[in-house]
N, C-alpha and C positions, 0 to 999 in steps of 0.2 A: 275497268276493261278486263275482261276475260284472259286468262295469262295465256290461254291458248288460241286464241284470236289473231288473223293477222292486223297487221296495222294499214291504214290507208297508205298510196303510195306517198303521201307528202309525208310520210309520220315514218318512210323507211330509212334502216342503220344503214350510213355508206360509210365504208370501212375505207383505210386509206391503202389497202392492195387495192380495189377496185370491187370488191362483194357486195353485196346488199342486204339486207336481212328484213324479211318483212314479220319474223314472229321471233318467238323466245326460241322456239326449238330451233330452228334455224341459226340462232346466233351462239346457242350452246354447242352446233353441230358444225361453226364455221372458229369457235374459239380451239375447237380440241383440234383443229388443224392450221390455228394460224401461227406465221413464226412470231418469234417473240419480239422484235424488233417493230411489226406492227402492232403488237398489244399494248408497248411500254407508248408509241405513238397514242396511242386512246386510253391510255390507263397508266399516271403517273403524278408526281407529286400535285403537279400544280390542278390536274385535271381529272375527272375518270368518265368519255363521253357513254362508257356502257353503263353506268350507274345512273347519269341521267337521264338516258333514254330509256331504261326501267322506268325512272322515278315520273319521267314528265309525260311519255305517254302511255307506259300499263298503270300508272298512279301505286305502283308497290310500292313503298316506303322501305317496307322490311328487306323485302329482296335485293334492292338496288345498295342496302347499305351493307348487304352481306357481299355482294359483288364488289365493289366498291374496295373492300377487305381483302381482294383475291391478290395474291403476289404474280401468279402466272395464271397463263388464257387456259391450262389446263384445269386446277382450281376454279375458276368464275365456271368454265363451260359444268363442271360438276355441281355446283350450289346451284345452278339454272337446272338441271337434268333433276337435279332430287327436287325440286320447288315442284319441276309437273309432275313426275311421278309422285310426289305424295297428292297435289292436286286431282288428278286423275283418278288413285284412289279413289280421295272422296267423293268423288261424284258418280262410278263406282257404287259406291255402297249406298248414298243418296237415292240411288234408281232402285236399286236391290231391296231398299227399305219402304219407297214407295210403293211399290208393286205387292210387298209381303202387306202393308195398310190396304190396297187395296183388295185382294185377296182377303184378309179379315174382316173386312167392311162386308165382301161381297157374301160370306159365310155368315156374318150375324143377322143381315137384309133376310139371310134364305132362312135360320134357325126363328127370327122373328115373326117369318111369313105363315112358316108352319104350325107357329103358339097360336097365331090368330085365329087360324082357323081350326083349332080345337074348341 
């Protein structure tokens, strides 16, 4: 799944203030405000549910176990914020790179066309 996607509503984070989080940017933008006493509730020895709700329904592996790592909701909500913005980058430049192919496709079609007809 797309990191930037929301999740269906059965698939959404319910936090034990009472929030909901239906995408990553939402739960990075709901950590850098939660207290800490509802973080250590979802994120503690025996448990981390933001690490598996990475893991079980965006299928990250690597992000959930980087969260997972986070001591405080301030940290986790930073490892979520740089995951999409380097994501976004790429895709980004994905477009950018597309468009420059196509543009060169569209350039050798026209230099091709004009050999022809010499």
């Amino acid at each position: 799944m797309n990191l930037r996607n929301n999740v269906s509503p059965e698939h959404r984070f319910y936090c034990a203030d009472g929030s909901t989080f239906q995408n990553l940017n939402e739960l990075a933008s709901g950590l850098r405000k939660m207290r800490p006493e509802v973080f250590q509730h979802h994120a503690n020895a025996g448990n981390n549910d933001f690490r598996n709700w990475v893991r079980d329904v965006y299928g990250n592996k690597q992000l959930a176990d980087q969260i997972a790592r986070a001591k405080l909701s301030l940290e986790a909500s930073q490892i979520i914020a740089r995951k999409l913005n380097t994501t976004g980058k790429r895709a980004k430049r994905a477009m950018k790179n597309e468009r420059l192919h196509k543009k060169i496709h569209k350039h050798i079609m026209r230099l091709m066309s004009k050999y022809r007809k010499k």
